[in-house]
C-alpha positions in Angstrom: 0.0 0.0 0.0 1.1 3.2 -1.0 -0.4 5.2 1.6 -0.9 5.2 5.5 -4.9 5.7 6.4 -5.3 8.1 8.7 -8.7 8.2 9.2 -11.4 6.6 11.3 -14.1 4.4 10.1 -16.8 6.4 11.3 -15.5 9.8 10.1 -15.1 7.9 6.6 -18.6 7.4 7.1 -19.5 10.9 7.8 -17.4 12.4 4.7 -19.3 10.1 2.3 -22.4 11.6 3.6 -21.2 14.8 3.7 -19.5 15.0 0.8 -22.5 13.2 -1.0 -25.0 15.8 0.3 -22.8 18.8 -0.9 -22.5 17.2 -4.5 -26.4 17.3 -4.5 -26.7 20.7 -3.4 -23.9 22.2 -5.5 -25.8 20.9 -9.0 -29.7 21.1 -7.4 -29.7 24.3 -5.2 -26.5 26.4 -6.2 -25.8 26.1 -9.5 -23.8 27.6 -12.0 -19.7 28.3 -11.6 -20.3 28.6 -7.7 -22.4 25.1 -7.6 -19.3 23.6 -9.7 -16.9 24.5 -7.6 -19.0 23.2 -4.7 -19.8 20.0 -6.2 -15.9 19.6 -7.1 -14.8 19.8 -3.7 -17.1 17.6 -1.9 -15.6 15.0 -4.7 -12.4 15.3 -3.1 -14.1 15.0 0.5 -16.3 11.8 -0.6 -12.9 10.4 -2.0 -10.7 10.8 1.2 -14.0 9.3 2.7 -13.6 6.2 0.4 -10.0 6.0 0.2 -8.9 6.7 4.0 -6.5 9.2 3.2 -6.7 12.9 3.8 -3.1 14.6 2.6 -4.5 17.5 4.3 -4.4 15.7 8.2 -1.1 14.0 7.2 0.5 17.3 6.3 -0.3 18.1 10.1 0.8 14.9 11.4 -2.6 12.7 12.4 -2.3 9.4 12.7 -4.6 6.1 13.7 -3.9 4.6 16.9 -3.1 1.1 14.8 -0.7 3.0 12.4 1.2 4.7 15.1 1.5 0.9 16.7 2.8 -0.5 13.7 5.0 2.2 12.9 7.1 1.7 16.2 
């Protein structure tokens, strides 16, 4: 694995739905440039949901308790 996750399952969880709601809202309610740009982001969010990885909480050090184990 190329990558390190470094974060929880249940914040995962919460970034899908997030992320998911803000795509929806960005094309249905915003719209235009502005909706774009909304709906572009929460892609990023809903893939660091997926994926595990956020570069912006490794950038700042976070870690999982299991990766910090392993690491030692």
């Amino acid at each position: 694995m190329f990558y390190v996750k470094n974060v929880p399952s249940w914040e995962r969880v919460v970034r899908v739905i997030i992320g998911l709601i803000a795509i929806v809202a960005g094309i249905q309610m915003v719209g235009g440039t502005w909706g774009l740009l909304l709906a572009v982001s929460a892609a990023g969010i809903v893939a660091s949901g997926l994926f595990g990885f956020c570069p912006a909480c490794a950038m700042v050090g976070r870690r999982l308790d299991k990766a910090a184990k392993q690491a030692k």
